[in-house]
N, C-alpha and C positions, 0 to 999 in steps of 0.2 A: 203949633204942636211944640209942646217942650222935648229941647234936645239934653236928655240921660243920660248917663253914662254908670254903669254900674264895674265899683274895684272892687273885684273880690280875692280874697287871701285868708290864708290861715290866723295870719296876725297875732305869731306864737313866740314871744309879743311884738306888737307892733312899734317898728324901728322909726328912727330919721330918715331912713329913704322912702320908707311907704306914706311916710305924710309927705314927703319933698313930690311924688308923684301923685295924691290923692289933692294935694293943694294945688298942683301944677294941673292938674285936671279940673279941680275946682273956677278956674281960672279961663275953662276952653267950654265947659258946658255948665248947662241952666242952673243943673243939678247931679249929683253926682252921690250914688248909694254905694257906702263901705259895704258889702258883704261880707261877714264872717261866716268860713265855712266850719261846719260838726268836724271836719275831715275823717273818713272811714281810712284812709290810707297811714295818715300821720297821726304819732302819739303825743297829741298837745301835753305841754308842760301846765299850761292854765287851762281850765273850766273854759267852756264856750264862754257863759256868762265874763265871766271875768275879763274873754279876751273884746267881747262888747263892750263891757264896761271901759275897759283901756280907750279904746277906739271912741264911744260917747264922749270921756272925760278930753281927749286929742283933740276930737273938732268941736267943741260943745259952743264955740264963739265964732264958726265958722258955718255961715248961713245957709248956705245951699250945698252943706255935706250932710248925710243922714246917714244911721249905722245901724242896719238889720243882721241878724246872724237866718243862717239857713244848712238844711242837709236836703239832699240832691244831686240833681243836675243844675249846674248854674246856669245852662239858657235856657233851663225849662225857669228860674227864676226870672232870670232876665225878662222870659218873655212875658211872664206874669206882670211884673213891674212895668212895663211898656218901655223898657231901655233899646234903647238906638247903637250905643257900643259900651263894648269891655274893655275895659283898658284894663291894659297888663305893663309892667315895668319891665327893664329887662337891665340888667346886672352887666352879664357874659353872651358870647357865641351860645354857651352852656346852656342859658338861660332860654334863649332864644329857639333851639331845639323841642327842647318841652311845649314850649307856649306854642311854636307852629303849630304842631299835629296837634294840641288844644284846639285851636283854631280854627284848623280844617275840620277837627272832628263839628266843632259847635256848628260853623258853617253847612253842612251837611241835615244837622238835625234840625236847625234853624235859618236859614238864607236871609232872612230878614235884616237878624244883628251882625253888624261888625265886630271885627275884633282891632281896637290899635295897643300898639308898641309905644310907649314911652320909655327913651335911653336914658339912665339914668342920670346924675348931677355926679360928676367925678369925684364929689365930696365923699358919696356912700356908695361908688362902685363896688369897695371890697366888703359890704355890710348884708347881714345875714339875721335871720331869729335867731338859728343856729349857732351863730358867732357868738350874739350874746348872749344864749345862755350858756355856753361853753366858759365866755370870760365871768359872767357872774356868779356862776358855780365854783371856780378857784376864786372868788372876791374881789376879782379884779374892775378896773373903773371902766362903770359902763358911760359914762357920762359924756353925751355928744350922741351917742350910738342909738339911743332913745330918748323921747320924748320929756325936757324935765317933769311933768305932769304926770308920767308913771312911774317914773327911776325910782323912787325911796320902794315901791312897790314890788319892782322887781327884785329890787338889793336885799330886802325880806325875805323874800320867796328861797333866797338862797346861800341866805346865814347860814354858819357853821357852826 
């Protein structure tokens, strides 16, 4: 049986630390599914599509990562897909709040899948979508902070 692991996130857009931990996962299982979520909660700056596209053009040389977008519930995904665990990143204490009661909650609807916690690389502790689009919106250098592979892309998106 292949061991899955499905990372899902909003990926609005997707930083240096969500590859630092979709890689570092990439690394621990067979296979490993980007989910991008529609998000009903948050108001994406990009198009679903577009934050897909980011995410295909990141790992497109990277073999056993694939990048599906979805709206839902992520373990009713998950469990569609036949994933084994969720990896979730975790930043802060902050972060890790959130993601418990995520966790309990999926566990609950699902007993089957796991959920792991990968701590981040203390490179991108302080790194957020949020952060860059805050710095790219005054035109500030986003560069490190994302992926060179979508940078020119975002620095568009937020001409003045």
């Amino acid at each position: 049986m292949e061991n899955i692991a499905l990372c899902p996130g909003t990926y609005d857009p997707i930083t240096e630390g969500h590859r630092d931990v979709i890689n570092r996962s990439a690394r621990v299982f067979d296979k490993v599914i980007v989910a991008v979520s529609k998000s009903n909660r948050k108001k994406p700056v990009y198009s679903l599509a577009q934050r897909v596209e980011f995410a295909k053009t990141v790992f497109k040389d990277t073999g056993n990562v694939e990048v599906i977008s979805f709206d839902g519930l992520m373990i009713d995904i998950a469990a569609k897909l036949h994933v084994n665990v969720i990896v979730k990143g975790l930043r802060a204490i902050s972060d890790f709040e959130n993601e418990f009661q995520m966790a309990q909650i999926n566990k609950k609807l699902n007993p089957e899948i796991e959920t792991m916690f990968l701590v981040t690389n203390p490179l991108y502790a302080y790194l957020s979508s949020s952060a860059v689009k805050e710095v790219a919106s005054f035109n500030g250098c986003i560069s490190g902070l994302v992926p060179k592979e979508i940078e020119a892309d975002i620095v568009e998106k937020f001409k003045k």
